[in-house]
C-alpha positions in Angstrom: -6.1 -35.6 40.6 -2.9 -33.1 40.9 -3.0 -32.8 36.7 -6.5 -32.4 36.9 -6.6 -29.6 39.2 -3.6 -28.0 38.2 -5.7 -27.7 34.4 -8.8 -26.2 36.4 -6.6 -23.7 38.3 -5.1 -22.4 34.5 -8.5 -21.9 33.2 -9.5 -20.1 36.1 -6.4 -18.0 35.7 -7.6 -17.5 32.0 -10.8 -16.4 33.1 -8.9 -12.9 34.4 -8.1 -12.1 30.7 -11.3 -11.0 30.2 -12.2 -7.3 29.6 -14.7 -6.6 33.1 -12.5 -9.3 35.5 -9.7 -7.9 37.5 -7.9 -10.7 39.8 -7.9 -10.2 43.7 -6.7 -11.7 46.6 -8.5 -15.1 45.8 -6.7 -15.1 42.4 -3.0 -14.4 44.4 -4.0 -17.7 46.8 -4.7 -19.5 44.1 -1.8 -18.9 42.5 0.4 -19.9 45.4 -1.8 -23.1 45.7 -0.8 -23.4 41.8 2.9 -23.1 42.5 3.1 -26.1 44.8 2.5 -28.5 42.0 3.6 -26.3 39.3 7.1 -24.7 39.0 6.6 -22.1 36.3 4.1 -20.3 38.7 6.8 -20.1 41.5 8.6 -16.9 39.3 7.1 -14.0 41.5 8.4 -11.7 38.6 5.3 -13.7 36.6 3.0 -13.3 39.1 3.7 -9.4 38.9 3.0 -9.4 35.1 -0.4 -11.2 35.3 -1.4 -8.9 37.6 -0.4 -5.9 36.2 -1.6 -7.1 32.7 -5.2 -8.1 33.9 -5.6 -5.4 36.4 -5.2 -2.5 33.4 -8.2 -0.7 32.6 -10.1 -1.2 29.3 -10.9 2.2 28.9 -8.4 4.8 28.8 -8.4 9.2 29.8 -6.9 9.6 26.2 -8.3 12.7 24.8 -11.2 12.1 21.8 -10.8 15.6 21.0 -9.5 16.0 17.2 -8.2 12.9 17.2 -5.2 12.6 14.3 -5.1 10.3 11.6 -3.3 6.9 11.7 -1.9 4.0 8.9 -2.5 0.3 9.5 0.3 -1.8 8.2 -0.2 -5.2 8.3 2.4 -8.0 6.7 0.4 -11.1 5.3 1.6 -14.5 3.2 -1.1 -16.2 1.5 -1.7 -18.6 4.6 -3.0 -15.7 6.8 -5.2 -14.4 3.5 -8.3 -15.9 5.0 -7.9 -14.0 8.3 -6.9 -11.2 6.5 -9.9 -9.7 5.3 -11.5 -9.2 8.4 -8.0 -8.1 10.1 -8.5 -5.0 7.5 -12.1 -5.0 8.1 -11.8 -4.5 11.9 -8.6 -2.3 11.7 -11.1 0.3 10.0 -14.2 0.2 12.0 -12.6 -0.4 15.4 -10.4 2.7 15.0 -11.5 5.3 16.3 -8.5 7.8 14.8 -9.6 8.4 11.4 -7.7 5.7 9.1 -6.0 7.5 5.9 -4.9 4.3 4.2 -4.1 0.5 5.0 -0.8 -0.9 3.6 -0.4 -5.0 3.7 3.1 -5.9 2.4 3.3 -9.5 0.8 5.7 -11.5 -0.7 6.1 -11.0 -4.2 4.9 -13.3 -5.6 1.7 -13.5 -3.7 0.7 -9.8 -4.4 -1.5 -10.7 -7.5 -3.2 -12.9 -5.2 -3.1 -10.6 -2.5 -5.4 -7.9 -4.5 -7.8 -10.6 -6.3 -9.0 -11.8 -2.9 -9.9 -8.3 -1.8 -10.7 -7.0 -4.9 -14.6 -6.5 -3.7 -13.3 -5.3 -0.3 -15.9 -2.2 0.0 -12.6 0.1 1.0 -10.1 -1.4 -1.6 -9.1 2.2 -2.7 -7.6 2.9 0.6 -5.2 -0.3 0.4 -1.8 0.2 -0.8 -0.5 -3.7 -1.7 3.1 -3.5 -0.9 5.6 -6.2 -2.7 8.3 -7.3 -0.1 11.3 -6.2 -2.6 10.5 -3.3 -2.4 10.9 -2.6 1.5 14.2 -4.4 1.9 17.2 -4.3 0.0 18.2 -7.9 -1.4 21.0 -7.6 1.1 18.6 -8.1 3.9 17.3 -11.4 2.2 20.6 -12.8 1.9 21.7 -12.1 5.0 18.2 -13.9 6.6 18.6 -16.6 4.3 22.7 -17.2 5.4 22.3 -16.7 9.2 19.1 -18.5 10.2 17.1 -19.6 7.3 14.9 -21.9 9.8 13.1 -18.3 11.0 13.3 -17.0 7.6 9.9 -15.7 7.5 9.5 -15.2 11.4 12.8 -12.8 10.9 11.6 -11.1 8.1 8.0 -9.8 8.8 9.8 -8.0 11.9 12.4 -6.4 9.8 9.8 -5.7 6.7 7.9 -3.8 9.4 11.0 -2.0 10.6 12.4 -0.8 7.2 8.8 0.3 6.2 8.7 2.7 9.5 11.8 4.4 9.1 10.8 5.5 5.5 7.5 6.2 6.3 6.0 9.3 6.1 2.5 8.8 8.4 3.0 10.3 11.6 1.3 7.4 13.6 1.0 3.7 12.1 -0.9 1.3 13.7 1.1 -2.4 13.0 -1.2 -5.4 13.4 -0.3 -9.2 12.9 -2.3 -10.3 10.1 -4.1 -13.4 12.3 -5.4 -11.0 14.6 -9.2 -9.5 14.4 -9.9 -6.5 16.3 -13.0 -6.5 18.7 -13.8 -2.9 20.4 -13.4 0.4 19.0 -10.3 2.1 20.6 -8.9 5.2 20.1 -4.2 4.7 19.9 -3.1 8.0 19.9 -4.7 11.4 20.5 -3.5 15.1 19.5 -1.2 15.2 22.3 1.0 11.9 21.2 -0.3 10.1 23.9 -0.8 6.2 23.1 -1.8 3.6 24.2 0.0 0.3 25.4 -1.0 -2.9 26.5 1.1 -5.5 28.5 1.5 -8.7 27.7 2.3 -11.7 30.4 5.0 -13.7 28.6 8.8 -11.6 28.5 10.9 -13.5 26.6 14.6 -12.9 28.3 16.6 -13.1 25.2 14.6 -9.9 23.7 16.3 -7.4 25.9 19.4 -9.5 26.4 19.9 -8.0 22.9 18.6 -4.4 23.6 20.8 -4.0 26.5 24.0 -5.2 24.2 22.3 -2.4 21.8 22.3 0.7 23.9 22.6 1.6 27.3 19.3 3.5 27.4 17.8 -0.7 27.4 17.4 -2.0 30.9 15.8 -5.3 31.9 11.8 -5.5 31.7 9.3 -6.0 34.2 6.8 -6.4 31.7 6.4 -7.3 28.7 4.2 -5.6 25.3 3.8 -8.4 22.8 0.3 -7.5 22.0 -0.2 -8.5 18.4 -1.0 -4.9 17.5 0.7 -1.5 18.3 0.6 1.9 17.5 4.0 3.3 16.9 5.1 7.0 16.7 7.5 7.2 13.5 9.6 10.0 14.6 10.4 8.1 18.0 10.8 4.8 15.7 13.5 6.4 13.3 15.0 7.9 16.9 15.5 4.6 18.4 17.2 3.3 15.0 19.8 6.0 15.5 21.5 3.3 17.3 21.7 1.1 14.2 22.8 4.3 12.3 19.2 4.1 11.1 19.8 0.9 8.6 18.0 -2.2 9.5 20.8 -4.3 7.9 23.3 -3.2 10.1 20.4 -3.9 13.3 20.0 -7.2 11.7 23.8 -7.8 11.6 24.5 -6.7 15.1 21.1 -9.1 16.4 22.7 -12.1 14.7 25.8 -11.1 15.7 24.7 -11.5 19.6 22.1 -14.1 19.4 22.1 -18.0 19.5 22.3 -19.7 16.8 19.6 -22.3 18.7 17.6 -19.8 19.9 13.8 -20.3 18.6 13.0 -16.8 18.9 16.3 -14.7 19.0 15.6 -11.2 18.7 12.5 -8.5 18.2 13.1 -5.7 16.2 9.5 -4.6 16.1 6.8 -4.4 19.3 9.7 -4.5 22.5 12.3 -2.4 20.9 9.6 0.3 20.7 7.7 -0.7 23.8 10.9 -0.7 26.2 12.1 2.9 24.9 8.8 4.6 25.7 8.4 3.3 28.7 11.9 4.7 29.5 12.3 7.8 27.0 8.9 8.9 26.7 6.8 7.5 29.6 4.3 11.1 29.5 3.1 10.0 26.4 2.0 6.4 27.0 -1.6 5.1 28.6 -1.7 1.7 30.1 -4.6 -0.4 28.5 -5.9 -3.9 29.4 -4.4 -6.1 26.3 -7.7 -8.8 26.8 -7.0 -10.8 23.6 -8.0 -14.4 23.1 -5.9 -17.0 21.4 -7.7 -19.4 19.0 -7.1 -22.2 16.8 -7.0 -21.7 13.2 -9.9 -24.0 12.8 -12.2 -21.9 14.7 -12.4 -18.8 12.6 -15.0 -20.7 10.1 -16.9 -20.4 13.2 -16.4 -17.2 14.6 -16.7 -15.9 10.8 -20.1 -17.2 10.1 -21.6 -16.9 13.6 -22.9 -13.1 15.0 -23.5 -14.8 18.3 -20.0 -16.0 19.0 -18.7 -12.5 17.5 -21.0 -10.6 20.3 -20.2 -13.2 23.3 -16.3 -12.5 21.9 -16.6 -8.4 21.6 -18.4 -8.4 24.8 -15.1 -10.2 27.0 -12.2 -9.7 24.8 -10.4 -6.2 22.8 -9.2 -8.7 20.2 -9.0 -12.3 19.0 -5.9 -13.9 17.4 -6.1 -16.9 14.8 -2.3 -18.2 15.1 -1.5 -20.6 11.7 0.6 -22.5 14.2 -2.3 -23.1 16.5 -4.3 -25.7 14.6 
C-alpha cells in the first residue's frame, strides 16, 4: 500500500509540469506526506526547485518588437535521425525570431546519411551539415578517447557544441538536443538581448563543483537549467571561455583534470556553464520561463508522429517533448 501510494503521489507531482498548473499549498502537504516514506523528497533545497520550476510563467514580457535573427544548432548520430526531422521541423515553425540557417553537426561518417534522409526536407537550403572533424581538433578526440572513453559520445556533443560557439559568427544560436521536438511558438531573445531561461528540477552537484574550481565568479546553484534547449548569446559564450584562455581543449583538460574518474556524468560544458554566469553576470538580460517538457520513450514517437490528436493534447500541456534513445 506505501509503494502504491508513494507511485500516485509522483504522478500527482508530474501533473504540475504542465503548462496552465502551478502547485499550491496542497502540492507542499503532499510533498511532506511524500517525504515520510520517501527520502529523496526530504532535500528542502528540491522542494524549492520544483516549485520555482513549475510556478514560472509560460508566457514571457520579452519584447516582439523587431525581433533579431537566431541559428539552431543541433548535434545528431544516426540513432536520433528519426527524431531529427521533426526536431528541425519544429525549431523553424516554433521560433518566433526569424531563423537564418539550421546547422546539425554529425559524425563523419554519418553526414552522407545525414543529408539523404533530409534531402526532401521542404527547408533543406537553410541546413548547413556540419562533419564533426571539422569543429574539433583531433587533439580533442584523443584526449576524449584517453581519459573516459565510456562517455565518449556524451563528452563530445557538449564540447562539439562548445568549440562551434566560440567560432561562430551568429549573434544568438539557439542549441537543441536532437531527441527533443518543440511544441509552442516562443520567442528566445528580443532586440534588447533579453532571453529566455527555463529551470530545470534535477542540479546535478558535480556540475558546479567543477565551475567553482573554474572561476570564482561560479557559486553553488539553487537551481538548475538543463532544459534540452537554450538560447545562448555568443559574445557572453566566448566571454565565459576566457577562463579556459578561450580553447576547449584546455576546458576539457582542466574538467578531466578535477573530475572522477567514476563519475557517470562529470562535467557540462554546454547549458550550466552558460546558465550559472547569466544568472550571476548578466541577470538584466534573462526572463524566467516555465521549462514544461515531457519525457517519452523512444517507442512512442511512431505514435506521437502519426497521430494529430496526441500532437494537440501534447502542444496544449507541454512547451516541448523529449524522445531520450536511452529511454526505451
Amino acid at each position: 500500500m506505501v509503494k502504491i501510494n508513494g507511485q500516485l503521489l509522483d504522478q500527482y507531482f508530474q501533473k504540475y509540469d504542465e503548462i496552465s498548473r502551478k502547485p499550491g499549498i496542497v502540492v507542499f502537504i503532499a510533498w511532506l506526506l511524500r517525504a515520510l516514506i520517501n527520502d529523496n523528497y526530504r532535500d528542502l533545497r528540491k522542494l524549492q526547485r520544483y516549485f520555482f520550476s513549475n510556478r514560472c510563467n509560460s508566457s514571457s514580457d520579452l519584447s516582439n518588437i523587431s525581433l533579431p535573427e537566431i541559428e539552431i544548432l543541433i548535434v545528431s548520430k544516426k540513432e536520433d535521425f528519426i527524431v531529427l526531422r521533426k526536431s528541425v521541423e519544429s525549431a523553424l515553425s516554433m521560433s518566433l525570431n526569424p531563423i537564418k540557417k539550421i546547422s546539425i553537426i554529425v559524425p563523419d561518417l554519418e553526414l552522407n546519411s545525414c543529408k539523404e534522409y533530409l534531402k526532401d526536407f521542404v527547408h533543406h537550403k537553410k541546413i548547413n551539415f556540419i562533419p564533426e572533424k571539422s569543429v574539433l581538433t583531433h587533439e580533442v578526440f584523443e584526449l576524449i578517447n584517453s581519459k573516459r572513453p565510456d562517455k565518449f559520445g556524451w563528452i563530445l556533443q557538449q564540447v562539439l557544441v562548445a568549440s562551434y560557439l566560440l567560432d561562430s559568427k551568429s549573434d544568438y544560436i539557439l542549441v537543441l538536443d536532437a531527441d527533443t521536438i518543440l511544441l509552442r511558438p516562443k520567442i528566445w531573445v528580443d532586440k534588447h538581448s533579453r532571453q529566455l531561461l527555463m529551470p530545470t528540477q534535477e542540479l546535478h552537484k558535480p556540475y558546479y563543483d567543477f565551475l567553482c574550481s573554474s572561476s570564482s565568479v561560479y557559486k553553488h546553484p539553487r537551481n538548475s537549467f538543463m532544459s534540452h534547449h537554450l538560447l545562448i548569446q555568443t559574445r557572453i559564450f566566448v566571454e565565459i571561455f576566457g577562463m579556459y584562455s578561450g580553447s576547449v581543449l584546455n576546458a576539457l583538460q582542466k574538467a578531466f583534470e578535477f573530475s572522477s574518474q567514476t563519475e557517470n556524468s562529470p562535467f557540462d560544458l554546454k547549458y550550466e556553464i552558460y546558465s550559472q554566469y547569466m544568472l550571476i553576470k548578466y541577470p538584466e538580460l534573462i526572463v524566467f520561463s516555465k521549462w514544461a517538457n515531457l519525457s517519452l520513450t523512444r517507442s512512442d514517437f511512431t505514435r506521437f508522429n502519426s497521430s494529430d490528436v496526441i500532437k494537440d493534447s501534447l502542444t496544449q500541456r507541454y512547451n516541448s517533448a523529449s524522445f531520450h534513445s536511452w529511454n526505451t
